[in-house]
Each structure stands twice: as structure tokens, then as C-alpha cells.
C-alpha positions as CSV (number, residue, x, y, z in Angstrom):
1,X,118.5,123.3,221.4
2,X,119.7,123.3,225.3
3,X,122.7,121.2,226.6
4,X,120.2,119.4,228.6
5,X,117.3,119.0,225.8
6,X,120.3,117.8,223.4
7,X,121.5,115.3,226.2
8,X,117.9,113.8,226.3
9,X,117.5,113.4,222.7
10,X,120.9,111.9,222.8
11,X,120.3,108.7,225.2
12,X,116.6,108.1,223.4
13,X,117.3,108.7,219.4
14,X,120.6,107.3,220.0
15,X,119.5,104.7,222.4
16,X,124.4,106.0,221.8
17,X,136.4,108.1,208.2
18,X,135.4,109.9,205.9
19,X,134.5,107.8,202.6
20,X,137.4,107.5,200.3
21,X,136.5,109.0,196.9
22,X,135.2,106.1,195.0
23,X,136.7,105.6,191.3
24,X,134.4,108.0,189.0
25,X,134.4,104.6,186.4
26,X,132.3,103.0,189.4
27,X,128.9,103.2,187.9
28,X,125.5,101.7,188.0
29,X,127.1,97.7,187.4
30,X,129.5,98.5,190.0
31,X,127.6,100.0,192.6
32,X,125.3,96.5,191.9
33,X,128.3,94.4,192.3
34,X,129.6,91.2,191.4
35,X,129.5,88.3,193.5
36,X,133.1,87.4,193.0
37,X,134.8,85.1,191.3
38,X,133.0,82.0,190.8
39,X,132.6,78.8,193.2
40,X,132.8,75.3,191.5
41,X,131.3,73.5,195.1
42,X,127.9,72.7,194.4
43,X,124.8,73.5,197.0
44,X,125.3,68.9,197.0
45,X,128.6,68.8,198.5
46,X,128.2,72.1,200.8
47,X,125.1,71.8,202.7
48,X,123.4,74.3,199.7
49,X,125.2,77.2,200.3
50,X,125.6,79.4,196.9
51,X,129.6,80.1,197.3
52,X,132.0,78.3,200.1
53,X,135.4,80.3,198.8
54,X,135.0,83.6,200.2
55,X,137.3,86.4,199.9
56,X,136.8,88.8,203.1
57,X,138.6,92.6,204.0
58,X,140.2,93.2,207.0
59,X,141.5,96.1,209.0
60,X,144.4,96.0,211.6
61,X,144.0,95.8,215.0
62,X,141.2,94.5,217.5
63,X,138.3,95.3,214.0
64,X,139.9,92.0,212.5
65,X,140.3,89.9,215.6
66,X,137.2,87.8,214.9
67,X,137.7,87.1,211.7
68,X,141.3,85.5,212.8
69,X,139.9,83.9,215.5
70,X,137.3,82.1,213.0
71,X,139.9,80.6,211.3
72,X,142.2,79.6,213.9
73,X,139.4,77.8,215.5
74,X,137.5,76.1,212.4
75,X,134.2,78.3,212.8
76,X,134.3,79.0,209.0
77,X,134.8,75.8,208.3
78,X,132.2,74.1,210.3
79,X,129.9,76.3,207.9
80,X,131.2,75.1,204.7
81,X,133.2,78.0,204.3
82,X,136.7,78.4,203.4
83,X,137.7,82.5,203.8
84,X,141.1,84.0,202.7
85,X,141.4,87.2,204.7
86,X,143.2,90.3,202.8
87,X,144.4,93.4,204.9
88,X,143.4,97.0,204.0
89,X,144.5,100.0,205.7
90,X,140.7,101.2,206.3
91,X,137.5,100.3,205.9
92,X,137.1,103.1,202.7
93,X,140.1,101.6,201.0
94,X,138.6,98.2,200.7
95,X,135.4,99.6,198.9
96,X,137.0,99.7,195.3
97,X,137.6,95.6,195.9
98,X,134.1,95.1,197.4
99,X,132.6,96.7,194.2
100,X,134.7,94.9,191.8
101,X,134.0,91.3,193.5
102,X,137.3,91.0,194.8
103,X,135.8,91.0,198.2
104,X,132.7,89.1,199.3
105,X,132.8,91.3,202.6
106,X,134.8,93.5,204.4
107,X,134.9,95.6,207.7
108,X,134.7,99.1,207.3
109,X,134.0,102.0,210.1
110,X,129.9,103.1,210.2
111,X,130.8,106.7,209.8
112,X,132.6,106.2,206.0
113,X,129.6,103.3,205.7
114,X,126.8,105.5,205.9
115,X,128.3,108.8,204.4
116,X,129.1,106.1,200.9
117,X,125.3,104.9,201.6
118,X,124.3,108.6,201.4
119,X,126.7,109.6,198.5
120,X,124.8,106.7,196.8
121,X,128.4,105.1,196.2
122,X,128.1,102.3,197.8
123,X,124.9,99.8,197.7
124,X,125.4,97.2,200.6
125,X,123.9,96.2,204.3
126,X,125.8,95.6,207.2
127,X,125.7,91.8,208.1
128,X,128.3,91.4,211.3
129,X,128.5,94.4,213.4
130,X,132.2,93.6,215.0
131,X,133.0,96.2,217.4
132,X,131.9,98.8,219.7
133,X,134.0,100.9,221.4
134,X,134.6,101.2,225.3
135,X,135.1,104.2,227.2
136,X,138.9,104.2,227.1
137,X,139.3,102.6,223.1
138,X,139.3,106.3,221.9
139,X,140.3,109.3,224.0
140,X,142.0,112.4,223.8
141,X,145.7,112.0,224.7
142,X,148.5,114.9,225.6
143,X,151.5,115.1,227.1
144,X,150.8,116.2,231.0
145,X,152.6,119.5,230.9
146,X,150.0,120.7,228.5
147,X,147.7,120.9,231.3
148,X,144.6,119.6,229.1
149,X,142.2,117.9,231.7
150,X,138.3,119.0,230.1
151,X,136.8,120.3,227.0
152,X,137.6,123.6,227.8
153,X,141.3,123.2,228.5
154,X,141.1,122.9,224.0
155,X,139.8,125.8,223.1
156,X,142.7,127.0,220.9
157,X,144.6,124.3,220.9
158,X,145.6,121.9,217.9
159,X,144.0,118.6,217.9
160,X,144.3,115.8,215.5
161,X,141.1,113.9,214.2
162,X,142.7,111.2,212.3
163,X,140.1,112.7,209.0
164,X,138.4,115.1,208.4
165,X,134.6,114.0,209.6
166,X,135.8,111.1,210.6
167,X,134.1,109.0,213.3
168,X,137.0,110.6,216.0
169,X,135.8,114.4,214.7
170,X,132.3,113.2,215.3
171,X,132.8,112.3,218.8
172,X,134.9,115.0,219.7
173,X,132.3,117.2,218.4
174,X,129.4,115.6,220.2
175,X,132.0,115.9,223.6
176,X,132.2,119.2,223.6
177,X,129.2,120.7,222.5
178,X,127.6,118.6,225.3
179,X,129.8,120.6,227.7
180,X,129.3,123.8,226.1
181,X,132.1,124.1,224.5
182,X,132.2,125.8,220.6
183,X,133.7,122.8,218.2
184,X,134.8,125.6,216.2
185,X,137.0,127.4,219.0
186,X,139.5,124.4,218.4
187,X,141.7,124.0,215.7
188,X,140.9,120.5,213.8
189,X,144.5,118.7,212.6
190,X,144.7,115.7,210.4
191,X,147.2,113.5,211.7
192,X,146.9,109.6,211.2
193,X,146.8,107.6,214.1
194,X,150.1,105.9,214.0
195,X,151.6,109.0,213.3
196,X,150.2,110.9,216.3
197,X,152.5,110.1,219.5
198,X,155.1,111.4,217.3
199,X,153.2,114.3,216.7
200,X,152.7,115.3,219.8
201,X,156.2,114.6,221.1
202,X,157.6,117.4,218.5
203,X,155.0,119.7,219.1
204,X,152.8,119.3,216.2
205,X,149.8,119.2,217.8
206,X,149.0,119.7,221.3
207,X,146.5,116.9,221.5
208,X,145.2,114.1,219.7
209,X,142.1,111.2,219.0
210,X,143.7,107.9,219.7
211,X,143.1,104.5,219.7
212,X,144.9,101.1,220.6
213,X,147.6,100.1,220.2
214,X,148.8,104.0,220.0
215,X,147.1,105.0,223.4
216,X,149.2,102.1,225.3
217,X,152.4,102.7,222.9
218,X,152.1,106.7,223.2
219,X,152.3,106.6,227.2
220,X,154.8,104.1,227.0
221,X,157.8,105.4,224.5
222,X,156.4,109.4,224.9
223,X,154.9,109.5,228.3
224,X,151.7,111.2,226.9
225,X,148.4,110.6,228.6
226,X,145.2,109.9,228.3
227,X,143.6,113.5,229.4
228,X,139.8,113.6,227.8
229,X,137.6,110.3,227.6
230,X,135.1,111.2,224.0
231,X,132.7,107.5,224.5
232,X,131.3,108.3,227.6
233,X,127.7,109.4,228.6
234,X,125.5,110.1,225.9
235,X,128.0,108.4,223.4
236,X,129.1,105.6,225.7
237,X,129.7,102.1,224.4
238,X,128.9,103.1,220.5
239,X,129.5,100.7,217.7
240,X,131.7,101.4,215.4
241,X,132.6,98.9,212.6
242,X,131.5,96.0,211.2
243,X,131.4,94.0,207.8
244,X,129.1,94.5,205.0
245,X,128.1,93.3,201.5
246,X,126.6,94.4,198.8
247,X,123.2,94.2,198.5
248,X,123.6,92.2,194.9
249,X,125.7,89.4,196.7
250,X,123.3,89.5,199.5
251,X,120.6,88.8,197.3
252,X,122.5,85.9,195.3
253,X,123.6,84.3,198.1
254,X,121.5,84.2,201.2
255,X,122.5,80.7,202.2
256,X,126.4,82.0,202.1
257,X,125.4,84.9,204.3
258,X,123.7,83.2,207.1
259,X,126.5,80.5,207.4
260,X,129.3,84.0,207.4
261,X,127.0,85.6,210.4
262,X,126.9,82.0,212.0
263,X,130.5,81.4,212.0
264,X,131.1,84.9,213.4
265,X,128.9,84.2,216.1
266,X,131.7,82.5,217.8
267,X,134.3,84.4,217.0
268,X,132.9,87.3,218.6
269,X,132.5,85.8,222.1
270,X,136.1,84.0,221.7
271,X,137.3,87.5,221.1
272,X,135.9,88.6,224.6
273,X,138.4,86.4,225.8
274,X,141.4,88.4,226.4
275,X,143.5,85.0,226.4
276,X,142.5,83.9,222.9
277,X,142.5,87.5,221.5
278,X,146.2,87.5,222.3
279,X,146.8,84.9,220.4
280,X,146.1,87.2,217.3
281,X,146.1,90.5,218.6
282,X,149.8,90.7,218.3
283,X,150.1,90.1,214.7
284,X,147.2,92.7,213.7
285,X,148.7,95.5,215.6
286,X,152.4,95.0,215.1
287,X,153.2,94.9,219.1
288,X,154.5,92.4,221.5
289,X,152.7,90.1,223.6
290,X,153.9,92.0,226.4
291,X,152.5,95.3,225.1
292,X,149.2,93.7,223.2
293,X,148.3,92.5,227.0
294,X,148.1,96.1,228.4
295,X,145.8,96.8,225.6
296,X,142.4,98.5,226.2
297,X,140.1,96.5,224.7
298,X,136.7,96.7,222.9
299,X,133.3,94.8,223.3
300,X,132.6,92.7,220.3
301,X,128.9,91.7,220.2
302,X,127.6,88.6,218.8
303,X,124.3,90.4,216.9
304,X,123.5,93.2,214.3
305,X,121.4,95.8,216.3
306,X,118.9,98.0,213.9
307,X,119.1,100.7,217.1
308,X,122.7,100.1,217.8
309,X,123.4,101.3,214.1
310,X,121.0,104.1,213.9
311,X,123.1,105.9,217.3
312,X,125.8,106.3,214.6
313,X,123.2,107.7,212.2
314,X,121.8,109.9,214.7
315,X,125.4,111.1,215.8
316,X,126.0,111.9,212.2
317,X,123.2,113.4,211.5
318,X,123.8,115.6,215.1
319,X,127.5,116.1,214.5
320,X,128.7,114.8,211.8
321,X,126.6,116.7,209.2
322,X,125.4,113.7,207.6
323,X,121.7,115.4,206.2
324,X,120.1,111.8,204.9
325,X,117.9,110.4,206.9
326,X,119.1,106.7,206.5
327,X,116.6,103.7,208.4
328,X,119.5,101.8,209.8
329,X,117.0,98.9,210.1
330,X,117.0,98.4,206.2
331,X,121.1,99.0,205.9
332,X,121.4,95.2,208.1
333,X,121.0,91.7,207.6
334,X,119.8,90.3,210.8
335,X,122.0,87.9,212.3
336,X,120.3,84.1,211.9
337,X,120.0,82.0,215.1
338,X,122.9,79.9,215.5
């Protein structure tokens, strides 16, 4: 396939970390779930929703701003709902809980999402889709003497994906094949993305995948620079996490589900506001005010988007050598009117 033929099927079949190894004792009853621990509030006292005490996962940084911002502002509990938040270090992590019925929901990254879907480890839909990613949330930083400007200036070079296939690898990949540039002429690291500024300030790499708060701390204490933007043109504005439940909770608690989405609904759009997302942000990314407020920040949309979710199959499928050939549209819940 051309550059340009690829570039067209891009912006119309797109519209646009790797899954932790589940435990091998997770089989059949697991991958269908429990639906937690029980609920003693009656449909009576709770306007008929199935279960008001929900346990939810969250990840650090701007991924678990909304669900902060429901609580500090009662939008969980004008559903009914009462939610008690636990924090997991990625979306993957949190699976093992979610399958147990620690976890009612939880926000993982699409990329491990659909790779568990296809490994048949993980039965669940997506049912708040919580962030998509702007063209400076994850870029390519370096230190300026390194002279990195384009794609080409990393041929040969050492640059950190975060995980192997994960959704930074992806886009990278997808970045430089559109400008003709051989994925395999650069040399793939895995460095974390906390530990990456570091990184590159000894010399470990030469270049790196970043995200907030690292891009913002990275020029700050090791005057490294954004030098390569990866969510632009064909990949521009891609979602990229969200939370899901398993199907078997879905299917026992619809009413609990709808009233979730509905109380997100305004969380999303208060999290477009950079002054209340600073009112949280700090505490979920371990920086100061001062710092949180130079922050690039995402686009958190209020609906679950069947094409928005299939770009990320397609990307996968394109770049990320996902080989299923998942219907997005059936891996949602559609988000109720509010």
C-alpha cells in the first residue's frame, strides 16, 4: 500500500499497553465476572437501581479527573450512587480486580482493552470513553542537542515506548511509516514514563514517548523538548481510555450502568474546565499547582462513540498487529440521554 493510499484509508476506516498477563486461574467464571460484593439498598429506596455502592479503578493523572470531579461535585450522588475510587498503576493492572468483583468498573487504555478482548481474557464493554488525546498529550521529546526534529532524524536512534505494543509504540509506528520512514530502522526501548526524563538526561535513550505531567516536568528540571508531535494528521485527536465493565455486571445491572454514564456526563464537561480540573489535577499527578497549570491537557468527551473506538481498532489492526477483527460497536454501552 502507498503512503498516500494508506493516508486515505487512515482518515475514512479511522474516521483517527500491552495487556498484562491475566492470572492462568482466571477461567470461564472469572472471565463472566462477579458483580461485586453485594448491595443491601433496595431498587425502593434508590430510584430501582440494582447496586448504589460501587467500587470503581482509577489511573493517575488527567484519565481519573472525572471521576474526582463526580464526587467532589455530587454527580454520583444525584444518581443514587455512592463510588469509592481505588488507584491502579494502569489500566491492565486493575483487570485481575475487575474479574474478581472487586471493581464494578475501571479505566483502562483501548490498546490493552482490545488486545484482552482479542486474547479472550477479558469479557466486558466500554461504558464511559474518558479521554482522547490532543496533539501535544503524547509527543516525542529529546534534549535539543540531539538534533531530532522529523521521523527521520530516528532512524538509529534509541527511543522509549513506555511497552512493548503499547498505545505510544502504535502511534509512533503509524508516524513514521506515514512519512516513509522503516519502524524497524529505530531501536524500540522500554522505559516507563516517569522514568524517562531521567533517561534521557543520562543518556539512556536518545528519545522518548511522553505524556503529562513528564512532558511539562522533563523541559522543566532537564530542559528536554518536545521535538516530534505522534497525534497529528491521520491520528489526530484519538481516544484513548475509558472505563469498562464486564459484560455479566452489565447485564445484571442495567439501571446501575445508565445512572454511572449519567453522572459522568457532567464530570466530563467540568473536566474541560481547566479551573475545576485543577482542583484535582494536582493530587493525581503528584505536582504543584503551579506546575499542574502549565499542563497540556486532553479533550474529555461526554459520549461513547462506536467510530471513535473502532480508529483504535483500525490503528491496531494497521500498526499494532492486532489480527481480530473486533466491531467496536458491540464492545460499548451507549451513553443514555441525561
Amino acid at each position: 500500500m502507498s503512503n498516500a493510499t494508506r493516508r486515505r484509508f487512515l482518515r475514512f476506516a479511522l474516521g483517527a499497553t500491552v495487556a498484562a498477563p491475566l492470572a492462568a486461574s482466571a477461567g470461564c467464571s472469572a472471565l463472566n465476572g462477579s458483580s461485586g460484593s453485594s448491595d443491601s439498598s433496595s431498587g425502593s429506596n434508590s430510584g430501582g437501581l440494582e447496586k448504589t455502592k460501587l467500587t470503581v479503578g482509577i489511573l493517575t493523572g488527567q484519565q481519573g479527573v472525572s471521576e474526582k470531579l463526580a464526587e467532589k461535585y455530587g454527580y454520583f450522588k444525584q444518581q443514587g450512587l455512592e463510588v469509592t475510587a481505588k488507584m491502579f498503576a494502569s489500566g491492565p493492572a486493575a483487570y485481575p480486580a475487575l474479574l474478581n468483583g472487586e471493581l464494578d468498573f475501571a479505566v483502562t487504555n483501548y490498546v490493552s482493552f482490545y488486545q484482552a478482548i482479542a486474547q479472550k481474557t477479558l469479557q466486558a464493554k466500554v461504558v464511559v470513553d474518558v479521554d482522547q488525546l490532543g496533539e501535544n498529550s503524547l509527543v516525542v521529546i529529546a534534549k535539543p542537542e540531539t538534533g531530532i526534529k522529523e521521523p527521520k532524524d530516528l532512524i538509529g536512534k534509541k527511543v522509549s515506548i513506555h511497552q512493548s505494543g503499547s498505545i505510544a509504540e502504535v502511534l509512533l509506528r503509524a508516524t513514521l511509516k506515514d512519512h516513509d520512514v522503516d519502524p524497524n530502522q529505530v531501536k524500540f526501548q522500554t522505559v516507563k514514563f516517569p522514568d524517562i526524563p531521567a533517561a534521557l538526561a543520562s543518556g539512556q535513550i536518545d528519545a522518548g514517548v511522553e505524556l503529562e505531567p513528564y512532558i511539562t516536568q522533563a523541559e522543566r528540571q532537564h530542559g528536554v523538548q518536545p521535538v516530534l508531535k505522534i497525534v497529528t494528521g491521520s491520528t489526530a485527536n484519538i481516544t484513548s481510555a475509558g472505563f469498562v465493565a464486564l459484560d455479566s455486571f452489565i447485564q445484571k445491572n442495567p439501571k446501575t450502568v445508565a445512572a454511572f454514564q449519567k453522572a459522568m456526563v457532567p464530570a466530563q464537561t467540568a473536566a474541560a474546565d481547566r479551573s475545576k480540573l485543577l482542583e484535582v489535577l494536582p493530587d493525581l499527578t503528584g505536582v504543584d499547582k503551579d506546575t499542574a497549570s502549565l499542563l497540556n491537557i486532553d479533550t474529555f468527551p461526554t459520549s461513547v462513540s462506536a467510530s471513535q473506538l473502532q480508529r483504535v481498532v483500525t490503528l491496531m489492526q494497521n500498526y499494532g498487529g492486532l489480527t481480530a477483527q473486533l466491531d467496536a460497536s458491540t464492545l460499548m454501552v451507549p451513553t443514555p440521554q441525561v
